[in-house]
PDB file of the backbone (N, CA, C, O) and the ligand in Angstrom, with CONECT records:
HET     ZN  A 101       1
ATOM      1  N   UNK A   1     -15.402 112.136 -62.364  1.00  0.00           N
ATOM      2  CA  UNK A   1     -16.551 112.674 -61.666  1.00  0.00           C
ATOM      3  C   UNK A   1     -17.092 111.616 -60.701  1.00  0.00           C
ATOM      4  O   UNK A   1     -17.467 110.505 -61.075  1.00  0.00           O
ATOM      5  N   UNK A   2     -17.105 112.057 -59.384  1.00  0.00           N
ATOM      6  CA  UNK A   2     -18.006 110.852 -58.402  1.00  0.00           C
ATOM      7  C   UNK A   2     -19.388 110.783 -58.869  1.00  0.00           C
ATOM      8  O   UNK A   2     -19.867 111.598 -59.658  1.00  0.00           O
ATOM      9  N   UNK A   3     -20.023 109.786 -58.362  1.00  0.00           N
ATOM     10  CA  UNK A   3     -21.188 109.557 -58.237  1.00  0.00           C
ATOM     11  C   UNK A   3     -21.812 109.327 -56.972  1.00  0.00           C
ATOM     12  O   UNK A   3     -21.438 108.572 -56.074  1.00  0.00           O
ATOM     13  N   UNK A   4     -22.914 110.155 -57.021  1.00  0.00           N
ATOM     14  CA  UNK A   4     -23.510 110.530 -55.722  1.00  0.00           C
ATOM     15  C   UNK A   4     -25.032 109.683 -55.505  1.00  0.00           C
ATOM     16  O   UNK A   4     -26.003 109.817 -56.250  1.00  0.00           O
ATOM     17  N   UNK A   5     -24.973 108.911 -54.463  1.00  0.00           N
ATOM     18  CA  UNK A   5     -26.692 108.180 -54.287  1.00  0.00           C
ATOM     19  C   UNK A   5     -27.745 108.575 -54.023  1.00  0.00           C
ATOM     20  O   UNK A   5     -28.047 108.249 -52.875  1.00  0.00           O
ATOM     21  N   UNK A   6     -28.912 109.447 -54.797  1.00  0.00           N
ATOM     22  CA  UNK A   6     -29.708 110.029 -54.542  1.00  0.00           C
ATOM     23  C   UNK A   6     -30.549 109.182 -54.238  1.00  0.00           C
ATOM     24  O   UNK A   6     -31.141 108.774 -55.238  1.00  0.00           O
ATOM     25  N   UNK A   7     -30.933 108.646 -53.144  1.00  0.00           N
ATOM     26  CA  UNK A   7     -32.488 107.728 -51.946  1.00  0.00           C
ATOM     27  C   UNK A   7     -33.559 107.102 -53.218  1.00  0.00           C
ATOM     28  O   UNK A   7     -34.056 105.980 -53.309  1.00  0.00           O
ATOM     29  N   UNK A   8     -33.681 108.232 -54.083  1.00  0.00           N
ATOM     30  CA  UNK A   8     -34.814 108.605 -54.698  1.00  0.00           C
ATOM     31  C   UNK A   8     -34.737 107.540 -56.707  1.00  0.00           C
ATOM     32  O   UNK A   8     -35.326 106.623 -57.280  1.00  0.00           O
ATOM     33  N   UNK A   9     -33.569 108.560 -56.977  1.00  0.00           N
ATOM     34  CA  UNK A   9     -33.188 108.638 -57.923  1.00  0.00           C
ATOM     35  C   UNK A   9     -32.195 107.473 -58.504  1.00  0.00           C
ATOM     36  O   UNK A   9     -32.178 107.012 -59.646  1.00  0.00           O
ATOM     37  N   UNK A  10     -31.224 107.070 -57.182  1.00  0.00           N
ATOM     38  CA  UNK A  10     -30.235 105.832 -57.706  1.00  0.00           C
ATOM     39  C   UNK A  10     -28.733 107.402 -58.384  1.00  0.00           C
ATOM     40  O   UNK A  10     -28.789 108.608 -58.622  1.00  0.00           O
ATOM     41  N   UNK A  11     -27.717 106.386 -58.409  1.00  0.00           N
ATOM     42  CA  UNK A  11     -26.402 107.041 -58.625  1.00  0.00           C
ATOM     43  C   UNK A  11     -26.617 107.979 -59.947  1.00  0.00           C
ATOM     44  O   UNK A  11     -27.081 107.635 -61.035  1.00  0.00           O
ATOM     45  N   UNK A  12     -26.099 109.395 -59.496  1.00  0.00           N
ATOM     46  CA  UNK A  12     -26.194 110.692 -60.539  1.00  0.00           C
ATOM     47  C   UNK A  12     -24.874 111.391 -60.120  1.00  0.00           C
ATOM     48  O   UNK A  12     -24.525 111.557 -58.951  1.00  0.00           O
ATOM     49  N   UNK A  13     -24.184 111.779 -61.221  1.00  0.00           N
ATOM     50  CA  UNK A  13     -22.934 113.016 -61.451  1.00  0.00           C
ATOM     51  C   UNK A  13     -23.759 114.020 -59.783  1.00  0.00           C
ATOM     52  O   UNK A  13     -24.868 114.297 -59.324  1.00  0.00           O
ATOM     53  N   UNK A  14     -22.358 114.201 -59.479  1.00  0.00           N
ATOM     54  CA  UNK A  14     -21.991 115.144 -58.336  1.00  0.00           C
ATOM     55  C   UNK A  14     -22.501 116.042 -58.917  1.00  0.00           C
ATOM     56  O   UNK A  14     -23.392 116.384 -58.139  1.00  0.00           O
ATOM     57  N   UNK A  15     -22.576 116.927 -60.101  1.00  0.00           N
ATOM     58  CA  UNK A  15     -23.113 117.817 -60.537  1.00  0.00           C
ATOM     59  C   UNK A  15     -24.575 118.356 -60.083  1.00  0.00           C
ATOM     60  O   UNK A  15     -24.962 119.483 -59.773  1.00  0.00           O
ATOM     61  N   UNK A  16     -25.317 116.938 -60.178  1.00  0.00           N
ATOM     62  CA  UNK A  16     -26.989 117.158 -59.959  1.00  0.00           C
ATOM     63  C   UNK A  16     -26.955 117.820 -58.491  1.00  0.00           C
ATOM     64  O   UNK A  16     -27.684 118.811 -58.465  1.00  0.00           O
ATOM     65  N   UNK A  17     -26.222 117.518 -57.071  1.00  0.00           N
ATOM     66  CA  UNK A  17     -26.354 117.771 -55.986  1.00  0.00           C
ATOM     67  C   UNK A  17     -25.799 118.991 -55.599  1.00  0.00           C
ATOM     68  O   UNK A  17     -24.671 119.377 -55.906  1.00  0.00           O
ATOM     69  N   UNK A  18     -26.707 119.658 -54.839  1.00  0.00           N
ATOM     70  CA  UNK A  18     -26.090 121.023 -53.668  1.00  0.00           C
ATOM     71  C   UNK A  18     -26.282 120.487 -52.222  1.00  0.00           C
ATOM     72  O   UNK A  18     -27.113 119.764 -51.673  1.00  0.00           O
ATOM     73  N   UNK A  19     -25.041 121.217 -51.800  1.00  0.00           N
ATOM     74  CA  UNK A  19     -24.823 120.881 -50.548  1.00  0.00           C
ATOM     75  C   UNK A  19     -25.761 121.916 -49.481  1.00  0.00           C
ATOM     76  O   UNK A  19     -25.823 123.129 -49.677  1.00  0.00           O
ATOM     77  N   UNK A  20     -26.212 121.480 -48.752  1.00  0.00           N
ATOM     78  CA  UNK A  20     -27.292 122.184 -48.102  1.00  0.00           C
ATOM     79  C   UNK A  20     -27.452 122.422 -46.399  1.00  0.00           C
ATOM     80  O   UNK A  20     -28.282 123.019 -45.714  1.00  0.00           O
ATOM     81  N   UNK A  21     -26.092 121.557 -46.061  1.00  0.00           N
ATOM     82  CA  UNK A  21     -25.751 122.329 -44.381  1.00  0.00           C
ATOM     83  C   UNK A  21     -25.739 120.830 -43.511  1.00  0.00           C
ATOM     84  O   UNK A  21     -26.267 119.747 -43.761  1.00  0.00           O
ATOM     85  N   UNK A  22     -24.920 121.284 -42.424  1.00  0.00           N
ATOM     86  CA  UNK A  22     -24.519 120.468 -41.278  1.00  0.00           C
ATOM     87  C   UNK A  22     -26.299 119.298 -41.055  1.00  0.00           C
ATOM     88  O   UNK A  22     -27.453 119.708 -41.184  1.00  0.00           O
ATOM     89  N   UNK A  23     -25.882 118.011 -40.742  1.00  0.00           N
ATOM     90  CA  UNK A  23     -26.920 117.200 -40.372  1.00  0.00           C
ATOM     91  C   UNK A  23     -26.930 117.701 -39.042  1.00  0.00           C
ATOM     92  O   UNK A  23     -25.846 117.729 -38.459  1.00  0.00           O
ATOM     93  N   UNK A  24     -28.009 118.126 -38.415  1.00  0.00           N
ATOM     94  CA  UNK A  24     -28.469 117.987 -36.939  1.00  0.00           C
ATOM     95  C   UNK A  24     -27.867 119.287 -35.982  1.00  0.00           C
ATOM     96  O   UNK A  24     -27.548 119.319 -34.793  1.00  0.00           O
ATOM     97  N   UNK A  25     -27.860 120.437 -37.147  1.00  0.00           N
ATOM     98  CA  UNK A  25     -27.672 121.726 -36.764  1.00  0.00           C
ATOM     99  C   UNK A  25     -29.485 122.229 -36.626  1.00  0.00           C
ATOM    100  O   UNK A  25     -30.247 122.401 -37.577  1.00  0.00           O
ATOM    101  N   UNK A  26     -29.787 122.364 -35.266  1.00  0.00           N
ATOM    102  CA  UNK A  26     -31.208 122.347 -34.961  1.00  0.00           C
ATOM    103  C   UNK A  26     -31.602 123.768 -35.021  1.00  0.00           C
ATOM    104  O   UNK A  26     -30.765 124.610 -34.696  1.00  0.00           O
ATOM    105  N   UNK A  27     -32.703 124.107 -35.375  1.00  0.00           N
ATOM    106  CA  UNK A  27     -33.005 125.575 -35.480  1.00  0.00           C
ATOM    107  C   UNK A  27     -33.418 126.126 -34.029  1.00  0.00           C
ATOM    108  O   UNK A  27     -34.440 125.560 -33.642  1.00  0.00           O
ATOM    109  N   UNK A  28     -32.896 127.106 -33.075  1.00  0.00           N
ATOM    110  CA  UNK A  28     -33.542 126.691 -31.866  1.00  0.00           C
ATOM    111  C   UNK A  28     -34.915 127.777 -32.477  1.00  0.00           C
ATOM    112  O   UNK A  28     -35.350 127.937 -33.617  1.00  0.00           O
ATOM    113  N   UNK A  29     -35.355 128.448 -31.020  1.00  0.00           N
ATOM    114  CA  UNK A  29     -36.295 129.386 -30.896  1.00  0.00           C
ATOM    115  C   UNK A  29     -35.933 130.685 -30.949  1.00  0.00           C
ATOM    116  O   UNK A  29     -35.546 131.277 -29.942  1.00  0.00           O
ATOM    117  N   UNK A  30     -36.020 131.218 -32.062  1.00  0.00           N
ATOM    118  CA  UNK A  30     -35.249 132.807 -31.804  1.00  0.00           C
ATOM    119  C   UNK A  30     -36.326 133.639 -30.885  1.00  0.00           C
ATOM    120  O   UNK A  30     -36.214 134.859 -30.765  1.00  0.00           O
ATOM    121  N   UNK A  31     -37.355 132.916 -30.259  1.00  0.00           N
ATOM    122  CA  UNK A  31     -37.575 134.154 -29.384  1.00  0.00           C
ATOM    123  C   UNK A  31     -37.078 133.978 -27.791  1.00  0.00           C
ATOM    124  O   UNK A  31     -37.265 134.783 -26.879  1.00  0.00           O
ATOM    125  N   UNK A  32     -36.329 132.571 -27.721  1.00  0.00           N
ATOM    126  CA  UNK A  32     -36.326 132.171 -26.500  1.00  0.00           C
ATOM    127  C   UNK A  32     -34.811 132.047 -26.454  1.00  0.00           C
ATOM    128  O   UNK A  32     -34.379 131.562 -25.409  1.00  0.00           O
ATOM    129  N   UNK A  33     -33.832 132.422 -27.466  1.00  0.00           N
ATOM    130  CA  UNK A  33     -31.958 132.248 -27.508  1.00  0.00           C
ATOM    131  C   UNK A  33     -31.680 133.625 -27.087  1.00  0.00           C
ATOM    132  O   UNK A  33     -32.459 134.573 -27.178  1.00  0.00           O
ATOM    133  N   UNK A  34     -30.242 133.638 -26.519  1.00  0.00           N
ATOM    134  CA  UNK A  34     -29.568 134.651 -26.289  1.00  0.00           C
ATOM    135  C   UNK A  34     -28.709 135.040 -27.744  1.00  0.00           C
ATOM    136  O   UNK A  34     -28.306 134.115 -28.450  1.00  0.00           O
ATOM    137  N   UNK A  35     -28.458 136.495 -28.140  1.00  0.00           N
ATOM    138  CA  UNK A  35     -28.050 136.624 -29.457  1.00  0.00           C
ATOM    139  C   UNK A  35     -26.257 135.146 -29.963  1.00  0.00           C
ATOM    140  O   UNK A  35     -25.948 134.595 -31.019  1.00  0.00           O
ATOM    141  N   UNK A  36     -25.710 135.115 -28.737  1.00  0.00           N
ATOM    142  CA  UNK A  36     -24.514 134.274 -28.563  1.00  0.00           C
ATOM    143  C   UNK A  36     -25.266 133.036 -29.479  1.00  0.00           C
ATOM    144  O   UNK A  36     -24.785 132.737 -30.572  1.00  0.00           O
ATOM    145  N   UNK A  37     -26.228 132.483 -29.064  1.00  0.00           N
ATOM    146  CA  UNK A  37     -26.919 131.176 -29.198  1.00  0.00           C
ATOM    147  C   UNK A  37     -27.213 131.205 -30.332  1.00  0.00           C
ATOM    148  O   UNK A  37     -26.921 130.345 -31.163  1.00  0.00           O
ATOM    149  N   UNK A  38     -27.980 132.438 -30.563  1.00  0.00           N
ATOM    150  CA  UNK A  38     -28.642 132.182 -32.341  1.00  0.00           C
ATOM    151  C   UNK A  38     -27.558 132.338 -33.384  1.00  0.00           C
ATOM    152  O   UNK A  38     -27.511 131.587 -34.358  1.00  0.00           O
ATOM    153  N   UNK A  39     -26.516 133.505 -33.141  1.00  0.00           N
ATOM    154  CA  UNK A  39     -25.378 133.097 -34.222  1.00  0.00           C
ATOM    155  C   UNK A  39     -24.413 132.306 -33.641  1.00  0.00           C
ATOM    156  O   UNK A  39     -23.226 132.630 -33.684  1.00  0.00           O
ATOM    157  N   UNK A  40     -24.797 131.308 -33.107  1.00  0.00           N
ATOM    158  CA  UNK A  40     -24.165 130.106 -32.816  1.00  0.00           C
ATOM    159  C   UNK A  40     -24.691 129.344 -34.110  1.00  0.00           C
ATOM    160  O   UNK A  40     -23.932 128.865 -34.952  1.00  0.00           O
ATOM    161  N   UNK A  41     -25.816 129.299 -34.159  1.00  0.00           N
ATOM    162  CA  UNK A  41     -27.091 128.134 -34.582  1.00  0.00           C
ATOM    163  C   UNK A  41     -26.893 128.946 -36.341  1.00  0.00           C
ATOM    164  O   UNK A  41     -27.255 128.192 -37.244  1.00  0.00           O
ATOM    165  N   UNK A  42     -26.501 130.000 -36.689  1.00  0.00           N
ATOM    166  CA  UNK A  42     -26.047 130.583 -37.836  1.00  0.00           C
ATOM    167  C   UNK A  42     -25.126 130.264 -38.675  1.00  0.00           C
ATOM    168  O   UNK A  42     -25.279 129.793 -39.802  1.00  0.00           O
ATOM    169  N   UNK A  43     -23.825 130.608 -37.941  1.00  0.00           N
ATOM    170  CA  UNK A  43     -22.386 130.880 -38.315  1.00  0.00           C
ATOM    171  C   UNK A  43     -21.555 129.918 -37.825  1.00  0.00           C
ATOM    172  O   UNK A  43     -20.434 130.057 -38.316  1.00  0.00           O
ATOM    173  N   UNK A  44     -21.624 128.990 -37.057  1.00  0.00           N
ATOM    174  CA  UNK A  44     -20.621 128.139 -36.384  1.00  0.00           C
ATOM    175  C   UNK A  44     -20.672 126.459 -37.050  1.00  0.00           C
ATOM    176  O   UNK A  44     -21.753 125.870 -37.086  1.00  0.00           O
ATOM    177  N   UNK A  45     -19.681 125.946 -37.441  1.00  0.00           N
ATOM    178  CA  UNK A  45     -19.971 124.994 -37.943  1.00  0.00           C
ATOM    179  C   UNK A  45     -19.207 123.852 -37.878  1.00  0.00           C
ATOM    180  O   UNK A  45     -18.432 124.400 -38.662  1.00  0.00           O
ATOM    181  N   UNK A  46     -18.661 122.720 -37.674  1.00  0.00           N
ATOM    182  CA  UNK A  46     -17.317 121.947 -37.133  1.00  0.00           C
ATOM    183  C   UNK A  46     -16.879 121.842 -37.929  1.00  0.00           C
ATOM    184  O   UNK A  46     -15.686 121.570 -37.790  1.00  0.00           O
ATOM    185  N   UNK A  47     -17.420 121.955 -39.473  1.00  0.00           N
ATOM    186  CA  UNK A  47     -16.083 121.730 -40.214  1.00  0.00           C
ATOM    187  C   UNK A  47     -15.167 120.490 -40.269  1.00  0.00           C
ATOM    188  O   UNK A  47     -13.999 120.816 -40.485  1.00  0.00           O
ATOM    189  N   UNK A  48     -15.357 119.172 -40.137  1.00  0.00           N
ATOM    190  CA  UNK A  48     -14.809 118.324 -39.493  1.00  0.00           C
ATOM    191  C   UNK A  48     -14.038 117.175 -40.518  1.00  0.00           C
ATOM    192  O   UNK A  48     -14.391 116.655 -41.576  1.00  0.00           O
ATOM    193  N   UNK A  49     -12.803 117.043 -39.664  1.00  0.00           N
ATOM    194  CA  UNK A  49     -11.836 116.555 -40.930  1.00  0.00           C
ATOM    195  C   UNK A  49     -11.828 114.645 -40.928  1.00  0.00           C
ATOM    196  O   UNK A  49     -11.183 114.034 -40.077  1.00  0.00           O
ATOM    197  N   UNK A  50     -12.365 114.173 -41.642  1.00  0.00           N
ATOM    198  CA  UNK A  50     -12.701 112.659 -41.368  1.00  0.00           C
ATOM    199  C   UNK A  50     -14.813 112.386 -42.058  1.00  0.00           C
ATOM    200  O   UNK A  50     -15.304 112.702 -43.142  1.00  0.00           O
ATOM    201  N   UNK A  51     -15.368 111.814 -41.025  1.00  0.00           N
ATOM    202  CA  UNK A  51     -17.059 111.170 -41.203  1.00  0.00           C
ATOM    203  C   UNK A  51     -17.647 112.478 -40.654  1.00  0.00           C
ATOM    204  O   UNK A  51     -17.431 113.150 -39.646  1.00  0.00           O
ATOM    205  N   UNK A  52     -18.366 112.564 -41.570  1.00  0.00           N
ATOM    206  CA  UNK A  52     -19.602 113.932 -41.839  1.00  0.00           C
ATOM    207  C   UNK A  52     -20.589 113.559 -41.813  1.00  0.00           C
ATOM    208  O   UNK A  52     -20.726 112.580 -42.546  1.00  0.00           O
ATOM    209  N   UNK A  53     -21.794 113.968 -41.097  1.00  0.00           N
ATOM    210  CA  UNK A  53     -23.171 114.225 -41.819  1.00  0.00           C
ATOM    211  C   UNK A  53     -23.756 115.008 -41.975  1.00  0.00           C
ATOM    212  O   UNK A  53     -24.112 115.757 -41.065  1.00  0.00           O
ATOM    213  N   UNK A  54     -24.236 115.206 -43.742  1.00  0.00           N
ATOM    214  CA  UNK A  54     -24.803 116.814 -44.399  1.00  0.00           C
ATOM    215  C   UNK A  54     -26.124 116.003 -44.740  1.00  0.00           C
ATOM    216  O   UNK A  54     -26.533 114.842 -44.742  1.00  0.00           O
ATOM    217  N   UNK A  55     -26.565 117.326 -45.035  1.00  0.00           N
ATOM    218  CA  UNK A  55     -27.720 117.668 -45.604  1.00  0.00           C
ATOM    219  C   UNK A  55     -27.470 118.230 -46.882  1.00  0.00           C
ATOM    220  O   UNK A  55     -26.777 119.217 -47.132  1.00  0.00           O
ATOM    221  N   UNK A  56     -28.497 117.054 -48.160  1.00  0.00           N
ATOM    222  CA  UNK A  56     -28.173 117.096 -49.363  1.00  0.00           C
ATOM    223  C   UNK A  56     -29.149 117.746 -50.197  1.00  0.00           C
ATOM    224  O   UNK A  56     -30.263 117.597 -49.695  1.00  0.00           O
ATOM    225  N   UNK A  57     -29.193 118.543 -51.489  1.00  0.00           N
ATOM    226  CA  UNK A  57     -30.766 118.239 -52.483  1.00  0.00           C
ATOM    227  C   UNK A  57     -30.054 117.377 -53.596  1.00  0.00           C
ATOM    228  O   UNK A  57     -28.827 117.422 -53.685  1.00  0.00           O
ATOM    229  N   UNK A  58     -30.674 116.730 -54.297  1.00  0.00           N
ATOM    230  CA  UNK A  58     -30.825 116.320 -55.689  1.00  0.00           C
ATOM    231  C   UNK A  58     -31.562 117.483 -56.496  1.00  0.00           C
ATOM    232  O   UNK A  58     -32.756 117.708 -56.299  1.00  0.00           O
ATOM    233  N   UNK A  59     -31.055 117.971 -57.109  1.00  0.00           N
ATOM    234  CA  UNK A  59     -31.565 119.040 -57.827  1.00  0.00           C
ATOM    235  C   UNK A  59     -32.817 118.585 -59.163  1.00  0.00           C
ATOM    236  O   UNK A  59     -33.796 119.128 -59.674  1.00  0.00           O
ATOM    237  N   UNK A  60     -32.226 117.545 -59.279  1.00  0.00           N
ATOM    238  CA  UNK A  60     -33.471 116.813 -60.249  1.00  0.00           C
ATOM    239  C   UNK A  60     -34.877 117.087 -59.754  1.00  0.00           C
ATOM    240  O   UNK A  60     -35.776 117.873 -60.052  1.00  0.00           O
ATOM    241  N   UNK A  61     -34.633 115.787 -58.579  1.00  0.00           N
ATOM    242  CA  UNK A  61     -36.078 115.367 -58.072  1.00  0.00           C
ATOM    243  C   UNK A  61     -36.153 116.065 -56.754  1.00  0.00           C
ATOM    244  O   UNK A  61     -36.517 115.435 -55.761  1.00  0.00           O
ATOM    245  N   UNK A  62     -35.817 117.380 -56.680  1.00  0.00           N
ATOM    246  CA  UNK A  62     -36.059 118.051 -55.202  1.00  0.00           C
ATOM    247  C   UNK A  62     -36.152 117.729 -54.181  1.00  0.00           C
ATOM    248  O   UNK A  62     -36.864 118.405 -53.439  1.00  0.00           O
ATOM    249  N   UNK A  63     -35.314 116.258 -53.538  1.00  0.00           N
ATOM    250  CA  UNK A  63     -35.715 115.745 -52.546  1.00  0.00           C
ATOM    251  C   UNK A  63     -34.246 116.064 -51.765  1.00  0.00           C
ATOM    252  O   UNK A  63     -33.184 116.318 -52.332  1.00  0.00           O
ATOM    253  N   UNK A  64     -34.464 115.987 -50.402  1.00  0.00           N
ATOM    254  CA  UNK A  64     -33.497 116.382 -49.063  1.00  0.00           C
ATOM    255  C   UNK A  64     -33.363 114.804 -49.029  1.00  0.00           C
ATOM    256  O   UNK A  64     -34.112 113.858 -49.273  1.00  0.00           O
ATOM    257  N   UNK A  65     -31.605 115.024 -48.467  1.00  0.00           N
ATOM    258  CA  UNK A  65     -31.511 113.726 -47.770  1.00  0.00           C
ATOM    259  C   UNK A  65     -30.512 113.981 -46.779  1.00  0.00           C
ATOM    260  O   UNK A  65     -30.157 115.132 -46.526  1.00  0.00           O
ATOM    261  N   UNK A  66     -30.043 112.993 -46.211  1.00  0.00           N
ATOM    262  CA  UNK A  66     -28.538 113.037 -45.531  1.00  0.00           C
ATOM    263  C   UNK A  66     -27.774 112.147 -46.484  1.00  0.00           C
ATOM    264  O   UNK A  66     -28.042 111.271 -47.307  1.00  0.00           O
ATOM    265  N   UNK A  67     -26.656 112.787 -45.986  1.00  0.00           N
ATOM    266  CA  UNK A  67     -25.707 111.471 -46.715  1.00  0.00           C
ATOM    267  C   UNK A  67     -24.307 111.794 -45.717  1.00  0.00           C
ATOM    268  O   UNK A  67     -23.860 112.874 -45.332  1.00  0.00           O
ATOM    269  N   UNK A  68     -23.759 110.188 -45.443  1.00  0.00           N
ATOM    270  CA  UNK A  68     -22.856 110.157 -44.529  1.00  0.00           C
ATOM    271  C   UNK A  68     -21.587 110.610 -45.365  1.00  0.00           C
ATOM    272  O   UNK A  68     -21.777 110.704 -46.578  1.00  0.00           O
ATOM    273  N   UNK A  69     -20.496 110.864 -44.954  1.00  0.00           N
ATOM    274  CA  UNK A  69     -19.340 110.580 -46.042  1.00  0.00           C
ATOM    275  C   UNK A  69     -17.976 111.185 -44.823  1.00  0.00           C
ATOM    276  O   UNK A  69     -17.909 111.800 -43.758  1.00  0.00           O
ATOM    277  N   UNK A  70     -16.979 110.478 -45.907  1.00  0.00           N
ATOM    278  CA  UNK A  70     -15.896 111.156 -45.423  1.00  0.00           C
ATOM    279  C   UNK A  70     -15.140 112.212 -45.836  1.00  0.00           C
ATOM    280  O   UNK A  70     -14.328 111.769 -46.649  1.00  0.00           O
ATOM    281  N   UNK A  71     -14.961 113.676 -45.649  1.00  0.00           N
ATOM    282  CA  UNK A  71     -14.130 114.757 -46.170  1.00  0.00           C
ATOM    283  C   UNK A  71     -13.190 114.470 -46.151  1.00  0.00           C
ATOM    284  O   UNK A  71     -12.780 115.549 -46.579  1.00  0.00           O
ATOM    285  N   UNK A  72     -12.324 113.918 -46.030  1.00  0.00           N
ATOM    286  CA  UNK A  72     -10.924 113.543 -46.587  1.00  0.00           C
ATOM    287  C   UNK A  72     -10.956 112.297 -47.998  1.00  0.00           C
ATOM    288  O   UNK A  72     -10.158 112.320 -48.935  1.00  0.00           O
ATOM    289  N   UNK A  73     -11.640 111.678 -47.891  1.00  0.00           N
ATOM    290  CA  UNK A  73     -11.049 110.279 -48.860  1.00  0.00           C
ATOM    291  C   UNK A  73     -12.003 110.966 -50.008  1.00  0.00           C
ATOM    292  O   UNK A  73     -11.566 111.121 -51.149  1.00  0.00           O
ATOM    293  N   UNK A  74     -13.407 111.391 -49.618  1.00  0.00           N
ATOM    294  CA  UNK A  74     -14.218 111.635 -50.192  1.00  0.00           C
ATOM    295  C   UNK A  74     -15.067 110.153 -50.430  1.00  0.00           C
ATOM    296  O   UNK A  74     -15.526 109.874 -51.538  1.00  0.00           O
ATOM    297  N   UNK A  75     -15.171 109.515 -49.594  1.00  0.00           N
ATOM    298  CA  UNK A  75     -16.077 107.593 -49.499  1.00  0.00           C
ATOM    299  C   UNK A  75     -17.191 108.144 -48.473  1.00  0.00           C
ATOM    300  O   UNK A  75     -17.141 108.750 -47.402  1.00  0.00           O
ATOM    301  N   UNK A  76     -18.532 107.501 -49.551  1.00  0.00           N
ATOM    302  CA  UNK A  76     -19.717 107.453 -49.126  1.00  0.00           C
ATOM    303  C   UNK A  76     -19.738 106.229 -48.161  1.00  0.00           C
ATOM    304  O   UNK A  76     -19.220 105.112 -48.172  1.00  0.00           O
ATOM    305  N   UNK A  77     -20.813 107.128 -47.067  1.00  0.00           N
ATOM    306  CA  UNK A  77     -21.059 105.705 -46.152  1.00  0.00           C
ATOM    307  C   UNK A  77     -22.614 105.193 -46.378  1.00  0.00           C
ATOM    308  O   UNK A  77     -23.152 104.086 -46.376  1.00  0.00           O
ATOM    309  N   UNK A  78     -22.935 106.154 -46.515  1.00  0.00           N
ATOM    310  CA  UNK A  78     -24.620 105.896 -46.195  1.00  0.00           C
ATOM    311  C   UNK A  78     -25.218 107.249 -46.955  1.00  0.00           C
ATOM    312  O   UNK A  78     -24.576 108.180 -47.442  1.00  0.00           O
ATOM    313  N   UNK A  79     -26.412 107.085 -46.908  1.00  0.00           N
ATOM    314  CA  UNK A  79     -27.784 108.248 -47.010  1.00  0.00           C
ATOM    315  C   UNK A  79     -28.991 107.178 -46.713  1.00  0.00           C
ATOM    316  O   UNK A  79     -29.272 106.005 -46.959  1.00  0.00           O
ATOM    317  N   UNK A  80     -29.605 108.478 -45.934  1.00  0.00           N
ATOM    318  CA  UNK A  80     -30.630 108.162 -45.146  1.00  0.00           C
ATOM    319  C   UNK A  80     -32.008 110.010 -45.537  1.00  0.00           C
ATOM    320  O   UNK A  80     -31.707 111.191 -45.365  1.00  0.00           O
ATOM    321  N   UNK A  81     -33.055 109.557 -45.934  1.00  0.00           N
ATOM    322  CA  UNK A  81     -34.136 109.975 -45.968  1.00  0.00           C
ATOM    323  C   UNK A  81     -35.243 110.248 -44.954  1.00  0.00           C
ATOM    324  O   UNK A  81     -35.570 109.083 -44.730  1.00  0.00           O
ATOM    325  N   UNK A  82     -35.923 110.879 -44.303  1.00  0.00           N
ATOM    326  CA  UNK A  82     -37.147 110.295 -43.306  1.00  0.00           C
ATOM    327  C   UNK A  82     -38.565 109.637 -43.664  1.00  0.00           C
ATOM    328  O   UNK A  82     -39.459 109.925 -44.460  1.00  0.00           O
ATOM    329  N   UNK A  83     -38.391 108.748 -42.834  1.00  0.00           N
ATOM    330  CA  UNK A  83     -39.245 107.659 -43.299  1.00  0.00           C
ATOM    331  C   UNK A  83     -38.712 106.714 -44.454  1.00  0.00           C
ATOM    332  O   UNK A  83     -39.570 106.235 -45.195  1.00  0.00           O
ATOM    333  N   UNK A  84     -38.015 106.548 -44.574  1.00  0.00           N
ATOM    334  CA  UNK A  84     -37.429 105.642 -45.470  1.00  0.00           C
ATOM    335  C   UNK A  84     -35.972 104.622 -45.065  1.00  0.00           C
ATOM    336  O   UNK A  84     -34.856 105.003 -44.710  1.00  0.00           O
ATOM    337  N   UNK A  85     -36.280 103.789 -45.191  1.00  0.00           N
ATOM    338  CA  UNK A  85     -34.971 102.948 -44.780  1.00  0.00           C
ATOM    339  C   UNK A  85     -33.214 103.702 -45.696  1.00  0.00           C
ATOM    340  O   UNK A  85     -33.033 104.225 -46.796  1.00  0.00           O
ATOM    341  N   UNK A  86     -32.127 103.322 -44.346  1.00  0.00           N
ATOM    342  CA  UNK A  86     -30.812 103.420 -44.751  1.00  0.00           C
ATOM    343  C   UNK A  86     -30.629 103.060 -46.238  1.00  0.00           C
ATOM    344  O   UNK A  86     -31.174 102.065 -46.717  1.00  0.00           O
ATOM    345  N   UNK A  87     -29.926 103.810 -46.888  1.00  0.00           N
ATOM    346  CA  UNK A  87     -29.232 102.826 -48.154  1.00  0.00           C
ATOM    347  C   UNK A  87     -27.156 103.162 -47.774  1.00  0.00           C
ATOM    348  O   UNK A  87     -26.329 104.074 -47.800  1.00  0.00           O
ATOM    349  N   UNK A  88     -27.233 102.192 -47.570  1.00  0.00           N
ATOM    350  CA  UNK A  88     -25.663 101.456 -47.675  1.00  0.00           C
ATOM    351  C   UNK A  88     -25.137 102.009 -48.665  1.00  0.00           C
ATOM    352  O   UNK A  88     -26.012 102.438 -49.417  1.00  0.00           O
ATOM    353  N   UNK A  89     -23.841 102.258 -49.124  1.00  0.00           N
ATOM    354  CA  UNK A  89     -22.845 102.492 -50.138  1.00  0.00           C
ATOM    355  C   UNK A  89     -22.297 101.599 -50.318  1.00  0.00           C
ATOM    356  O   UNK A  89     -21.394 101.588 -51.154  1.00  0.00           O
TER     357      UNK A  89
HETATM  358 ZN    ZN A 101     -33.038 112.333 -56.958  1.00  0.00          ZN2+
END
């Protein structure tokens, strides 16, 4: 089982975490997008094979984070919180 760095919490079983969507997939304005745009901002996602950044919960302590990583090796790089300094892996 990996262990995952919760900002908050310090290293917990992969178990505790849900994955919670693309880092820096921005919500636009649904009154100001063309329908193309908003299920852009829905359904489209890179999917990307190598360094990721998601958006995490800790299911414990309910807190959001990012966390960098790679989808292939599965190696943490980072997580990062707002307002709170980087933590390194
Ligand atoms: Zn936590």
């Amino acid at each position: 089982m990996q262990l995952f760095p919760c900002p908050f919490c310090g290293p917990r079983p992969e178990t505790e975490f849900h994955y919670n969507g693309e880092a820096g997939n921005i919500r636009p304005d649904g009154a100001q997008v063309s329908a193309e745009c908003w299920a852009g901002y829905l359904y489209e996602r890179s999917n990307p094979k190598g360094a990721a950044r998601e958006i995490w919960v800790h299911a414990t302590c309910q807190e959001f984070f990012v966390m960098e990583r790679d989808t292939v090796t599965h190696q943490l790089a980072a997580t990062q919180t707002p307002g709170f300094a980087e933590h390194a892996e």
